[in-house]
CHARMM internal coordinates of N, CA and C (Angstrom, degrees):
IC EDIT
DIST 1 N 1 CA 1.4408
DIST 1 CA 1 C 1.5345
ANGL 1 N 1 CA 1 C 110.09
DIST 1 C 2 N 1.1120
ANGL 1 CA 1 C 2 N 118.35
DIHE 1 N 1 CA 1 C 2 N -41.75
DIST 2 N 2 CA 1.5931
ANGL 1 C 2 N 2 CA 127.94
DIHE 1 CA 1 C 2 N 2 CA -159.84
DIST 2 CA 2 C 2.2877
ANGL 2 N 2 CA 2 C 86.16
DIHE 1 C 2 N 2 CA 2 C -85.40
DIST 2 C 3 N 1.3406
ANGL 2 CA 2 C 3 N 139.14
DIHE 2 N 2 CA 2 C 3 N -51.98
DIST 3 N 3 CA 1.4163
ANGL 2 C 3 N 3 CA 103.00
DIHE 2 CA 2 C 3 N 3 CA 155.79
DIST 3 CA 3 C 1.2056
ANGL 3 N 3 CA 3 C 151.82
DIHE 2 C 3 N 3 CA 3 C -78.31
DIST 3 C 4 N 1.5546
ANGL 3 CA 3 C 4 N 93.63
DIHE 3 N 3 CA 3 C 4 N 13.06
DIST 4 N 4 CA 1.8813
ANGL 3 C 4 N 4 CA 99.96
DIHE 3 CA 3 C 4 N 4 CA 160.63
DIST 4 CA 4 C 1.2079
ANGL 4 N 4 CA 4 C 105.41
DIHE 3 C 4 N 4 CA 4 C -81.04
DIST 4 C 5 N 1.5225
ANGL 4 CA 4 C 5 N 147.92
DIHE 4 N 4 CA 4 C 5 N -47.48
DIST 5 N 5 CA 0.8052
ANGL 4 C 5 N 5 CA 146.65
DIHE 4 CA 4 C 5 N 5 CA 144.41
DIST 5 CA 5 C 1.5478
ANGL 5 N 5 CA 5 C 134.98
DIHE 4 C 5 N 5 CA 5 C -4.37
DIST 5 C 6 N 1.2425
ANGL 5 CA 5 C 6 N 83.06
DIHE 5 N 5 CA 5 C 6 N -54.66
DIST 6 N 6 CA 2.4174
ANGL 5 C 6 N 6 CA 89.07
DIHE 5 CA 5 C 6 N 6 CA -161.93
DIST 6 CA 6 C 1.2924
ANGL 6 N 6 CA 6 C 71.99
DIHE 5 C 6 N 6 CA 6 C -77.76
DIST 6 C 7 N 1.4699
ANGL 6 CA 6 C 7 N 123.61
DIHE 6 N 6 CA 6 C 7 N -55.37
DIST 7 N 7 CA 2.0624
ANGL 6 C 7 N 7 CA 117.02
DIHE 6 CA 6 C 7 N 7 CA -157.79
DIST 7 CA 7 C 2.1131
ANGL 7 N 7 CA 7 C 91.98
DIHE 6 C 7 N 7 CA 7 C -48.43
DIST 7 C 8 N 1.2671
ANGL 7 CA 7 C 8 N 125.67
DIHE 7 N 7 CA 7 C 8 N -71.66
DIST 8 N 8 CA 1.2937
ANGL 7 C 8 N 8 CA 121.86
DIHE 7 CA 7 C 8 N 8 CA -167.35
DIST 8 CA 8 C 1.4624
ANGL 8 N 8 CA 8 C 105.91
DIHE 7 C 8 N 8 CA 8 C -36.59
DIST 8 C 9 N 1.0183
ANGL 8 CA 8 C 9 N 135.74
DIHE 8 N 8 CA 8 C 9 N -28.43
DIST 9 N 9 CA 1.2896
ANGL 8 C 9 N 9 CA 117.22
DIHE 8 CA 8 C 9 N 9 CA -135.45
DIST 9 CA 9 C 1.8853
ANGL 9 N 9 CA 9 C 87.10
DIHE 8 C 9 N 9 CA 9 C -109.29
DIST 9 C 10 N 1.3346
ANGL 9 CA 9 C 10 N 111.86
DIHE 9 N 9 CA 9 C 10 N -22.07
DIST 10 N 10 CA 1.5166
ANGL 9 C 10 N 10 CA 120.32
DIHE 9 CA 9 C 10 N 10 CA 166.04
DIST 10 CA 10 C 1.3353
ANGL 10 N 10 CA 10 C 123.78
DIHE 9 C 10 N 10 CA 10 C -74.96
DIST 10 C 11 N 1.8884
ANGL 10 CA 10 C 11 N 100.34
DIHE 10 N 10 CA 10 C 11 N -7.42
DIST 11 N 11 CA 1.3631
ANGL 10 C 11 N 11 CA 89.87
DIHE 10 CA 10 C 11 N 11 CA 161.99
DIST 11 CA 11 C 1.6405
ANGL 11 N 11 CA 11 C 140.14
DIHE 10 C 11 N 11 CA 11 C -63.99
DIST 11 C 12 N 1.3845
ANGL 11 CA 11 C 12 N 128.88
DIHE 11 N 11 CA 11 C 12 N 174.33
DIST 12 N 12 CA 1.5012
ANGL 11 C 12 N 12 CA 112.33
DIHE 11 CA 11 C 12 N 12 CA -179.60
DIST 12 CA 12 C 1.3557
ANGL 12 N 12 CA 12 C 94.69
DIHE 11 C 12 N 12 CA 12 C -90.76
DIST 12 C 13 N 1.1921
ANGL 12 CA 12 C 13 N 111.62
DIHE 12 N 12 CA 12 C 13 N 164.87
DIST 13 N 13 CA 1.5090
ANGL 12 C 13 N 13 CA 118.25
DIHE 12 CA 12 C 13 N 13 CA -176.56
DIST 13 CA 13 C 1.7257
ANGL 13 N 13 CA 13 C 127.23
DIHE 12 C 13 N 13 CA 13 C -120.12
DIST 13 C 14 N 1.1870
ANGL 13 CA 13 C 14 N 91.91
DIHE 13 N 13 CA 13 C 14 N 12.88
DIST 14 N 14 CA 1.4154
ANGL 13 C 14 N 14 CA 118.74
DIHE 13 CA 13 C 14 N 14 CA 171.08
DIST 14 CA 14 C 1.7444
ANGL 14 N 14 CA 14 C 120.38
DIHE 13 C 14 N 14 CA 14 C -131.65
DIST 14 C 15 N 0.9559
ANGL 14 CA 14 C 15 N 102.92
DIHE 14 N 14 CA 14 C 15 N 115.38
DIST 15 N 15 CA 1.5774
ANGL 14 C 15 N 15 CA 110.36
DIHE 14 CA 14 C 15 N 15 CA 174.33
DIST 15 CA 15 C 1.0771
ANGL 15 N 15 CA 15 C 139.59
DIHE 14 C 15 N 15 CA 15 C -88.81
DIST 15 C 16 N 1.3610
ANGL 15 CA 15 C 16 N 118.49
DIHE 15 N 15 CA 15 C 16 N -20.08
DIST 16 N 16 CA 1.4327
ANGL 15 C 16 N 16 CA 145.01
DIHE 15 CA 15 C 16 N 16 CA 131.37
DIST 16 CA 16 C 1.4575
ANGL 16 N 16 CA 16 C 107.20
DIHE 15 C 16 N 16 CA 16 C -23.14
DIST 16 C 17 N 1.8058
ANGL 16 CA 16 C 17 N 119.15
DIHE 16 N 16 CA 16 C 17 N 130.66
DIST 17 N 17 CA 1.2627
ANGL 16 C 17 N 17 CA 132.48
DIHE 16 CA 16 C 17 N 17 CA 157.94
DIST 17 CA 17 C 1.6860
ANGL 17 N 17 CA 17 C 107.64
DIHE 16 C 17 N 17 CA 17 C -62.95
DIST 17 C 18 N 0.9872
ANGL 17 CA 17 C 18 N 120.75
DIHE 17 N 17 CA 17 C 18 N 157.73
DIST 18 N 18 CA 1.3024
ANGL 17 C 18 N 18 CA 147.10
DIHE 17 CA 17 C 18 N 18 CA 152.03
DIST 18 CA 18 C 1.9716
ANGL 18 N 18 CA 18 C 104.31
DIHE 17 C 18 N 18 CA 18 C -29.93
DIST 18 C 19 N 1.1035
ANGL 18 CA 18 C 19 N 103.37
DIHE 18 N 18 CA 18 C 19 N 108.51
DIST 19 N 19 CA 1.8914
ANGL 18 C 19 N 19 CA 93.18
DIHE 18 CA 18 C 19 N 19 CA 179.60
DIST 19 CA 19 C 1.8694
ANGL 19 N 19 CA 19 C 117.41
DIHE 18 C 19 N 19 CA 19 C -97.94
DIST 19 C 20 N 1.2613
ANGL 19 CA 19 C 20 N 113.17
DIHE 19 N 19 CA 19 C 20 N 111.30
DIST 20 N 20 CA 1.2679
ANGL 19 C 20 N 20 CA 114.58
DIHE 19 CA 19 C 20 N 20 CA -160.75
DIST 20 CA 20 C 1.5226
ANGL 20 N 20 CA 20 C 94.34
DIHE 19 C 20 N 20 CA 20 C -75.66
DIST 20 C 21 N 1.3925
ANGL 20 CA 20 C 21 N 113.00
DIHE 20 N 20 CA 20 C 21 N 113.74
DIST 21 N 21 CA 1.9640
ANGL 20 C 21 N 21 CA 124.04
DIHE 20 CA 20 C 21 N 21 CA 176.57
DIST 21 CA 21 C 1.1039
ANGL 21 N 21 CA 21 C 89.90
DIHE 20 C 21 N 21 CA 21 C -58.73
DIST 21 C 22 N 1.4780
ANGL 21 CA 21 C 22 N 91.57
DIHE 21 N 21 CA 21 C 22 N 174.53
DIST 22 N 22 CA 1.5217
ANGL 21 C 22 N 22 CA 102.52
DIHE 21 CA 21 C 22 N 22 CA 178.58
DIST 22 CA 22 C 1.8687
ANGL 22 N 22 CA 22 C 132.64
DIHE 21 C 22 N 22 CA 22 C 77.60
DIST 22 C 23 N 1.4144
ANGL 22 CA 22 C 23 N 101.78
DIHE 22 N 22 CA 22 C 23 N -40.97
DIST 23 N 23 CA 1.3313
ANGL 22 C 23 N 23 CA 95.49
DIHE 22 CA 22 C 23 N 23 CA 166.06
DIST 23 CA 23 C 1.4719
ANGL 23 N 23 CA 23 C 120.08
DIHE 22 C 23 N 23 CA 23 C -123.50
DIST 23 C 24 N 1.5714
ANGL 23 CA 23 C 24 N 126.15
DIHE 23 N 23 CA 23 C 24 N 156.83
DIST 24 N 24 CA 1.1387
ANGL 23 C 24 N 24 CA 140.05
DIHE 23 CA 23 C 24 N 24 CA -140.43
DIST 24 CA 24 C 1.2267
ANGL 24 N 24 CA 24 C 108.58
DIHE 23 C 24 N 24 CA 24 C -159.67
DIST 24 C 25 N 1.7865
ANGL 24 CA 24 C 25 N 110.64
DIHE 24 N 24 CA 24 C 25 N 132.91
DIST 25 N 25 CA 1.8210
ANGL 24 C 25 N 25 CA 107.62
DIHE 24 CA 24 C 25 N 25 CA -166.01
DIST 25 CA 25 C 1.4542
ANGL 25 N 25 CA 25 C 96.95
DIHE 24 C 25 N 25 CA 25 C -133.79
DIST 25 C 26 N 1.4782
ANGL 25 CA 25 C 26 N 106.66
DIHE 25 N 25 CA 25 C 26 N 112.39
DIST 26 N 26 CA 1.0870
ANGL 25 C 26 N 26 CA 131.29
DIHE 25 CA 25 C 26 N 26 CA 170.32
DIST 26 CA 26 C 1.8356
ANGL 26 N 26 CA 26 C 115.26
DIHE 25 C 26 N 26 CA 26 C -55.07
DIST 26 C 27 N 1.3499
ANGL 26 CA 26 C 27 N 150.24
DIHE 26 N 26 CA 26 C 27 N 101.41
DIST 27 N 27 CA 1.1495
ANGL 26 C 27 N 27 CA 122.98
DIHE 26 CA 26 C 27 N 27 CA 170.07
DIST 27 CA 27 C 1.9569
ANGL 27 N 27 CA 27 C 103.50
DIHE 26 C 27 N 27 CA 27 C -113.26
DIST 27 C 28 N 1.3640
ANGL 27 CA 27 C 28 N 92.65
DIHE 27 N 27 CA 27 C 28 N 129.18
DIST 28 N 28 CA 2.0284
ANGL 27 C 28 N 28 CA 113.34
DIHE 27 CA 27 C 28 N 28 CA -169.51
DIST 28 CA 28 C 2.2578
ANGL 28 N 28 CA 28 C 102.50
DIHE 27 C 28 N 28 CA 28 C -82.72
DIST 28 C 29 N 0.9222
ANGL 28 CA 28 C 29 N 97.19
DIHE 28 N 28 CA 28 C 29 N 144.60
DIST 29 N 29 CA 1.6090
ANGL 28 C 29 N 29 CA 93.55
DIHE 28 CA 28 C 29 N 29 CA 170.68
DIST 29 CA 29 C 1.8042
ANGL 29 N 29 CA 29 C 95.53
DIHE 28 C 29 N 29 CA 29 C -129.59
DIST 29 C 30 N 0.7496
ANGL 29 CA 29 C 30 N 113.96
DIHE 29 N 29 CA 29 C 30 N 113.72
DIST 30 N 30 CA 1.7087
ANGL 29 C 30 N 30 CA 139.25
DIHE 29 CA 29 C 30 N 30 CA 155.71
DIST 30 CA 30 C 1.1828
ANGL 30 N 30 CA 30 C 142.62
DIHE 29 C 30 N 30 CA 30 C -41.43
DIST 30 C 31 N 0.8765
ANGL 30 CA 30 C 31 N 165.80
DIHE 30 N 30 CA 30 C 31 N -168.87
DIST 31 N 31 CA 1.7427
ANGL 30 C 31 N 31 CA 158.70
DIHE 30 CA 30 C 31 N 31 CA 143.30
DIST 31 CA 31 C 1.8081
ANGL 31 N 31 CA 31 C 81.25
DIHE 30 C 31 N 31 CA 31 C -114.58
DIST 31 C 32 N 1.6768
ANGL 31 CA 31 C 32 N 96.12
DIHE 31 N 31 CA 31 C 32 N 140.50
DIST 32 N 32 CA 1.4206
ANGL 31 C 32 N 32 CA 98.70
DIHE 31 CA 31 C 32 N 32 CA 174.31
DIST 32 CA 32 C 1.5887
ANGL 32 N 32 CA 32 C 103.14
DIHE 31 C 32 N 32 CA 32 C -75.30
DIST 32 C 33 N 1.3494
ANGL 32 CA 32 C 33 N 123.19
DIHE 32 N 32 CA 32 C 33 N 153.09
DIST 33 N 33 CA 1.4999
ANGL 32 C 33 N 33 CA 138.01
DIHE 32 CA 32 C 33 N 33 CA 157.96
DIST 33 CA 33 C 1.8224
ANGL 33 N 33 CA 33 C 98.34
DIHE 32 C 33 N 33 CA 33 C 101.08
DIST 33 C 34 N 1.1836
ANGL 33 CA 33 C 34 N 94.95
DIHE 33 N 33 CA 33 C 34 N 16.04
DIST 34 N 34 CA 1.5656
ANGL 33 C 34 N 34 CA 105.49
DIHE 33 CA 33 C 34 N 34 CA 168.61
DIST 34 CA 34 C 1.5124
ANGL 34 N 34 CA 34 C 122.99
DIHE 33 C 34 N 34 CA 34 C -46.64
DIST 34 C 35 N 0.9595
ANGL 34 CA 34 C 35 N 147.92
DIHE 34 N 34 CA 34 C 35 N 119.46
DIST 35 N 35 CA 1.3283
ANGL 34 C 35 N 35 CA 130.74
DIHE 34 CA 34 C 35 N 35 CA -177.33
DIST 35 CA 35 C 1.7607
ANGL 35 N 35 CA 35 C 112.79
DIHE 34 C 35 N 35 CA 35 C -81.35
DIST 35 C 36 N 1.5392
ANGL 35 CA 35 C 36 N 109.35
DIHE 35 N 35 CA 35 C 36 N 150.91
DIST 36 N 36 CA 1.3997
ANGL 35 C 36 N 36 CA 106.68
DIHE 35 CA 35 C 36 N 36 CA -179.16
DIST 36 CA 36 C 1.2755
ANGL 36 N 36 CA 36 C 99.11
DIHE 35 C 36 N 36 CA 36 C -50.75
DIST 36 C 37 N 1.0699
ANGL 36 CA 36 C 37 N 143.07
DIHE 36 N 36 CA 36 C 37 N -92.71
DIST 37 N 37 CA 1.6222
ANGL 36 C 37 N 37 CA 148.72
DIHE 36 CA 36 C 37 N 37 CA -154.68
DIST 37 CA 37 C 1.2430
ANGL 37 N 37 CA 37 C 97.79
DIHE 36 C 37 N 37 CA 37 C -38.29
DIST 37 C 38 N 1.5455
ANGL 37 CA 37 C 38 N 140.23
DIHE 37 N 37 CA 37 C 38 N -57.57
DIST 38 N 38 CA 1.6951
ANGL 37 C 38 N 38 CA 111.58
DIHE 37 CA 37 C 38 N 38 CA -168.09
DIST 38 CA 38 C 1.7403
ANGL 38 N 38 CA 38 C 95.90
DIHE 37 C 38 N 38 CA 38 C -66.92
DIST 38 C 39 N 1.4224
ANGL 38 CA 38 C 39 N 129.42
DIHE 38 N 38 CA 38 C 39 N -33.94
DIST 39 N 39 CA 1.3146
ANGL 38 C 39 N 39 CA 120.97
DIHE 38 CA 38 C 39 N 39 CA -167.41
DIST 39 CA 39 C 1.9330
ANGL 39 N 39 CA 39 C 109.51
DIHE 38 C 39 N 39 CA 39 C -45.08
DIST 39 C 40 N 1.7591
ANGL 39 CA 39 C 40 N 91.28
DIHE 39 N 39 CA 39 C 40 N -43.07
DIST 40 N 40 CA 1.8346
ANGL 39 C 40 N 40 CA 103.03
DIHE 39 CA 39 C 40 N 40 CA -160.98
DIST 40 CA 40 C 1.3095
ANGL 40 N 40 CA 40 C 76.06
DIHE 39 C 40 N 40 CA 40 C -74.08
DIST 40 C 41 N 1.2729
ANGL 40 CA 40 C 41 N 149.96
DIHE 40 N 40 CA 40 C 41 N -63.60
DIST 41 N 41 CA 1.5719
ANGL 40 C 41 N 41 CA 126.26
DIHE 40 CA 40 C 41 N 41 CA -154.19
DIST 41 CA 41 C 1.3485
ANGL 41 N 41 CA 41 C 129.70
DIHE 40 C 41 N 41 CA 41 C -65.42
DIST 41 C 42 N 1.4696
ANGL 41 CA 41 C 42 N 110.52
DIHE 41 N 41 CA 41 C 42 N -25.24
DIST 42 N 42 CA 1.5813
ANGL 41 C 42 N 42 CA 126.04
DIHE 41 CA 41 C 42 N 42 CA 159.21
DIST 42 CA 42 C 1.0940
ANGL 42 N 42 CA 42 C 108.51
DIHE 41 C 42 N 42 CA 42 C -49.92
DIST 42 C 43 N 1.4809
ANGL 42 CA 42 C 43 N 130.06
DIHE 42 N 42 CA 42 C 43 N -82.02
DIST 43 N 43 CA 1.4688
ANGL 42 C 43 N 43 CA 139.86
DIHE 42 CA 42 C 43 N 43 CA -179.41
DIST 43 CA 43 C 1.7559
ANGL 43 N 43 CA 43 C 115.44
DIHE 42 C 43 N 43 CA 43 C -53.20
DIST 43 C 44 N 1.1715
ANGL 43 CA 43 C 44 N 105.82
DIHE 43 N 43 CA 43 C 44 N -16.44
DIST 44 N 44 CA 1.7786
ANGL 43 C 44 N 44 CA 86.83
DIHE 43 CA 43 C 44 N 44 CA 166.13
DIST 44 CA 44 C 1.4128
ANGL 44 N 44 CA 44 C 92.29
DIHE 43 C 44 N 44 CA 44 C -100.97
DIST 44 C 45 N 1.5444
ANGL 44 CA 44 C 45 N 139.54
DIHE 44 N 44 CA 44 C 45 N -54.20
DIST 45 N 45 CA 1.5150
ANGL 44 C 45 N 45 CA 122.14
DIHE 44 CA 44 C 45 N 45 CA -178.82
DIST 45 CA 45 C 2.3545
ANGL 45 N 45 CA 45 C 107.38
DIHE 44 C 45 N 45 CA 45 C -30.98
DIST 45 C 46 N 0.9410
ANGL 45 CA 45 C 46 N 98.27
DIHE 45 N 45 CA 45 C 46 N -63.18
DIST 46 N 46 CA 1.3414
ANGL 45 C 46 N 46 CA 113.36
DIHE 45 CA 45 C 46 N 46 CA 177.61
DIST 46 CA 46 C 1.7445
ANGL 46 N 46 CA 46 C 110.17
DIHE 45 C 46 N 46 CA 46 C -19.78
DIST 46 C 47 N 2.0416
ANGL 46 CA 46 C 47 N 96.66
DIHE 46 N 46 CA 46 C 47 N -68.57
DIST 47 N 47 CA 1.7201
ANGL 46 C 47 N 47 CA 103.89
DIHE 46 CA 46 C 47 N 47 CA -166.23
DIST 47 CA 47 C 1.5214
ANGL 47 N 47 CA 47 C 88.75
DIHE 46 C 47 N 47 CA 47 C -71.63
DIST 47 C 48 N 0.8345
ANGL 47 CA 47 C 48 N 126.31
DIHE 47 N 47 CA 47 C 48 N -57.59
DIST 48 N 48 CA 2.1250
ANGL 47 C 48 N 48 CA 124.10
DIHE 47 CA 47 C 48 N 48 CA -176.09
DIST 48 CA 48 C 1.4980
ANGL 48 N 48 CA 48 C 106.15
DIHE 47 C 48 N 48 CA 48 C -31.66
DIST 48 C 49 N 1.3937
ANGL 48 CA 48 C 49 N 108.80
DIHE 48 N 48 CA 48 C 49 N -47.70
DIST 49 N 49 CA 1.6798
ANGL 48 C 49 N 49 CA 105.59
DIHE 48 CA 48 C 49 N 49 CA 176.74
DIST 49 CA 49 C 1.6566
ANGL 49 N 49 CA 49 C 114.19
DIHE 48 C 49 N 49 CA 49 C -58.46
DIST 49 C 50 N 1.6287
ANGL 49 CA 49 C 50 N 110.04
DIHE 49 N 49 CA 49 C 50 N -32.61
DIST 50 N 50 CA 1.4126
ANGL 49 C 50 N 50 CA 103.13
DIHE 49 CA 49 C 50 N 50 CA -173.54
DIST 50 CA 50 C 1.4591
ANGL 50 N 50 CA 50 C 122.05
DIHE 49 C 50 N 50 CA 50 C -86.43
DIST 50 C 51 N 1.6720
ANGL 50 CA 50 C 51 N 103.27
DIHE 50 N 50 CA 50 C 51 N 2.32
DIST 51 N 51 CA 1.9003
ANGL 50 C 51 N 51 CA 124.57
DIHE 50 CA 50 C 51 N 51 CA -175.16
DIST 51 CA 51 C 1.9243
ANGL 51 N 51 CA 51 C 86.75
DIHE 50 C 51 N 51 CA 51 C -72.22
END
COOR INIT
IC SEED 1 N 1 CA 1 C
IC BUILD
């Protein structure tokens, strides 16, 4: 009992990767038959909102 123990307690206690600040991933959902050009104007209106 007492090395199930010491081993648990060496576990890490976060399972979560490492979160690199600073960057941030936008993902957009569309209406299908979207045209490229309204798509590019959505997605730069979008990152400008996050300046």
């Amino acid at each position: 009992m007492t090395t199930s123990h010491s081993f648990a307690t060496q576990l890490p206690r976060a399972f979560l990767p490492p979160l690199s600040e600073g960057t941030l991933t936008l993902s957009m959902l569309f209406s299908p038959g979207i045209s490229p050009e309204e798509s590019q104007r959505n997605g730069l209106m979008a990152e400008r909102s996050m300046n």
